[in-house]
N, C-alpha and C positions, 0 to 999 in steps of 0.2 A: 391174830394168833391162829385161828382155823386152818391159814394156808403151809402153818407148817407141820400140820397133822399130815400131809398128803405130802409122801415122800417129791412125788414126779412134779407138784406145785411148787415146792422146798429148789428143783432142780432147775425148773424153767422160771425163779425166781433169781435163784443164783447165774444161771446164764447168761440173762439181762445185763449182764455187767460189765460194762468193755473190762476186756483180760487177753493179755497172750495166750497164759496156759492156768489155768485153775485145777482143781479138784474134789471133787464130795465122798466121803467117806460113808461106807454100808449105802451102798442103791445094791437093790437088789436087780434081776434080766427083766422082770415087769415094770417096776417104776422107767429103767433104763429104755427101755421102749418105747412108755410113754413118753419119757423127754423129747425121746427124736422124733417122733410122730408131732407135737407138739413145739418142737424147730424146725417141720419143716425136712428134716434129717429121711434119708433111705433106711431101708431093712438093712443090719447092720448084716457085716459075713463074721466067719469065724477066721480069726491068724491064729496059730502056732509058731511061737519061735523055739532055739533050740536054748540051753542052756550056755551061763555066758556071753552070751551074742551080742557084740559092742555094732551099733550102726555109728560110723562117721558123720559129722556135723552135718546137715543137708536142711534142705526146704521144702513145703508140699506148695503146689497151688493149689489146693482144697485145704476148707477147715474139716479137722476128725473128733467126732467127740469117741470115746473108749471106754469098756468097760470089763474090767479085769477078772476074769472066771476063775483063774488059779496060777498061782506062780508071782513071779513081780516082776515091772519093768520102772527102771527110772528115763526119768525123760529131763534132760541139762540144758538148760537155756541161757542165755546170758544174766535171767534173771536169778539162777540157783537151782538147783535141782528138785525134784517134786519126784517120790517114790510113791508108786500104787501097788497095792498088794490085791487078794480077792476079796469082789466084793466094792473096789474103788472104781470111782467112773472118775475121768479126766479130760480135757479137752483143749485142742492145741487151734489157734487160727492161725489162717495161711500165712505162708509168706515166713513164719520166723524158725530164725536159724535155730540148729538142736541137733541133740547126737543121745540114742535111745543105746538105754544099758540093760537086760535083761538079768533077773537074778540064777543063783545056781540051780534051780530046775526048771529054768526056760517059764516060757508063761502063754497062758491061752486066752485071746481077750477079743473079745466083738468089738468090730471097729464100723464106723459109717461115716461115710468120707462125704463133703458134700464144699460147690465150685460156688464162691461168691458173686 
């Protein structure tokens, strides 16, 4: 029970999990930190998208874990779509296919991209 008093424990417990694309609802930028520090993950950077902004179906070779400072973005996989608002950290592994929807005030989210 202890390890789910510790948000970034709660995160790199749930990671653990073979997944496409998952999601944790309320990380805050410190527990989020902690998680990548703790996978291994880069210093994340900041994106800005604009409002609207449809990205067509595509694929990374890096997995991204993300975490959403303000705004929304849906992210569509074959598997169903998964909306992050602020506040959500999500995380996508390479390789699968998806097509990012951004909501109507665009969204600002730390990303750290990292090559398996």
């Amino acid at each position: 029970m202890s390890s789910f008093k510790n948000p970034a424990r709660l995160a790199a417990l749930l990671y653990s999990f073979a997944a496409s694309l998952y999601k944790v609802t309320t990380m805050n930028e410190d527990s989020f930190r902690a998680s990548l520090a703790a996978g291994g993950y880069p210093e994340p950077e900041l994106i800005e998208r604009e409002a609207n902004l449809f990205n067509e179906r595509h694929t990374h070779d890096f997995s991204v874990k993300a975490l959403v400072l303000d705004g929304q973005i849906s992210v569509i996989t074959d598997d169903g779509t998964t909306t992050c608002c602020a506040g959500d950290e999500f995380s996508l592994d390479s390789g699968i296919p998806h097509c990012e929807q951004y909501g109507p005030q665009g969204a600002r989210v730390l990303v750290s991209r990292i090559t398996p």
